[in-house]
N, C-alpha and C positions, 0 to 999 in steps of 0.2 A: 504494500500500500504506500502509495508516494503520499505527502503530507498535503501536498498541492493540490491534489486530483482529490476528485468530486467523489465521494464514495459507494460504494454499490448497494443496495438496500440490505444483503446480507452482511456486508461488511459494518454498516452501518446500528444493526441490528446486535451483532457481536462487540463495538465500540460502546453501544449504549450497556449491555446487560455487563461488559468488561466493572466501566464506570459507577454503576448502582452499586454492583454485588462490594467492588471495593470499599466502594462512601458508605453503605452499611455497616460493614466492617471494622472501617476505621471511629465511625460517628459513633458506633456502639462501644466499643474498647474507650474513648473518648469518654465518654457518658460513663461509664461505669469508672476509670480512674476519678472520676469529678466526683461521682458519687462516694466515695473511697474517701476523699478530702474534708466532703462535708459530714460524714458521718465521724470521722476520726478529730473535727473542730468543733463540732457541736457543744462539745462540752468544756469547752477553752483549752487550752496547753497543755496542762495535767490530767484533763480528763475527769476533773472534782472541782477547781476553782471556775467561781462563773467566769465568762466568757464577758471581757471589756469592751466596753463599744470605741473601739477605736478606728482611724483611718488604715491602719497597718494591719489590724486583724481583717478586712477585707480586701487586702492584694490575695490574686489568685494564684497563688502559687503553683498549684498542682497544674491548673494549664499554659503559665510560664513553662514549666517543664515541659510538658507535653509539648506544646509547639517550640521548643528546641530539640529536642529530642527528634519531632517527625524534620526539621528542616535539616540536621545533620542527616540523618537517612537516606532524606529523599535526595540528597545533593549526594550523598556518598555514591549511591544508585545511577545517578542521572551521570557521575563524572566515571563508574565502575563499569558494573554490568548492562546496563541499560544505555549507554554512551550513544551503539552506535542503529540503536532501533526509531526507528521510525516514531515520531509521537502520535499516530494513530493504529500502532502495533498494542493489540491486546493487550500487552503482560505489561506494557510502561500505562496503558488508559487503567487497567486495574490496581496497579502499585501506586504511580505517583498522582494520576490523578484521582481516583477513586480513594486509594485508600489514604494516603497522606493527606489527597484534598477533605476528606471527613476526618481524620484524628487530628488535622490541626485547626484549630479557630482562633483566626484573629480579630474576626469580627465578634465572637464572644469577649476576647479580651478589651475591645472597645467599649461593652456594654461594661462590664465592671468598670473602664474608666471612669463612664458617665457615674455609676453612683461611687467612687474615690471622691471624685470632683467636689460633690456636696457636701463631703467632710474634710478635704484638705486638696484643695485647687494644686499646691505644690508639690503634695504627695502624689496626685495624679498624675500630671506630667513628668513625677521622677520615675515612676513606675511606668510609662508609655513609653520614653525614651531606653529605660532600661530591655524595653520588651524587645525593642524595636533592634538597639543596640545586642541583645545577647540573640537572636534572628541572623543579624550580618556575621557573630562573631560564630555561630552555630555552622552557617554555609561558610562560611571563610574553611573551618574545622574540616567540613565535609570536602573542600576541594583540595585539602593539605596532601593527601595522598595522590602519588604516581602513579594512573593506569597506563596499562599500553593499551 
């Protein structure tokens, strides 16, 4: 499949079901790490002392992580084994865009800016920039390595 050319309804058919079944995939693993975070801070730090309403106990960490974790990945991938496939080749629509594109959200991470925001305007933009900044420093990671 050239990337250029117009795709054929079966090929088409195969790009789409590649895409879902990955974004499933990853959005579900996604979901369930997230879920892992909130049930593990529900009950503040110790797990006994209540939980402080502060600006820093709602940074999200657990999907900081995740979206450095899928952007080294997917870069590892994209510069490794998948280099030199076609971006409408099955196994890259399934991996990187399916599944990296559901395990990582940045656009979830915007929503939690928005409510940082209303508790410390400064806090939020430290943690946007940091997101933004540990994103480049994750791909930077991911291209560190020599393939042939």
């Amino acid at each position: 499949m050239s990337p250029n050319n117009i795709l054929s309804r079966r090929q088409f058919l195969l790009a789409l079901i590649a895409v879902v079944a990955g974004g499933a995939v990853g959005t579900l693993l996604r979901d369930l790490l997230l879920r892992v975070q909130d049930a593990h801070f529900a009950y503040g730090w110790t797990g006994y002392a209540p939980r402080q309403p502060s600006w820093t106990s709602e940074i999200p960490w657990m999907l900081l992580a995740i979206n450095f974790v899928g952007v080294y990945f997917a870069t590892l991938l994209l510069r490794g084994a998948l280099r030199r496939r076609d971006p409408n080749d099955p196994t890259r629509l399934l991996v990187i865009t399916g599944f990296f594109g559901g395990f990582t959200s940045y656009s979830g991470l915007f929503v939690a800016f928005a409510a940082l925001w209303h508790l410390s305007i400064g806090g939020s933009i430290f943690v946007a920039a940091g997101a933004v900044g540990s994103g480049i420093f994750a791909g930077w990671l991911g291209l560190g390595r020599k393939h042939s």
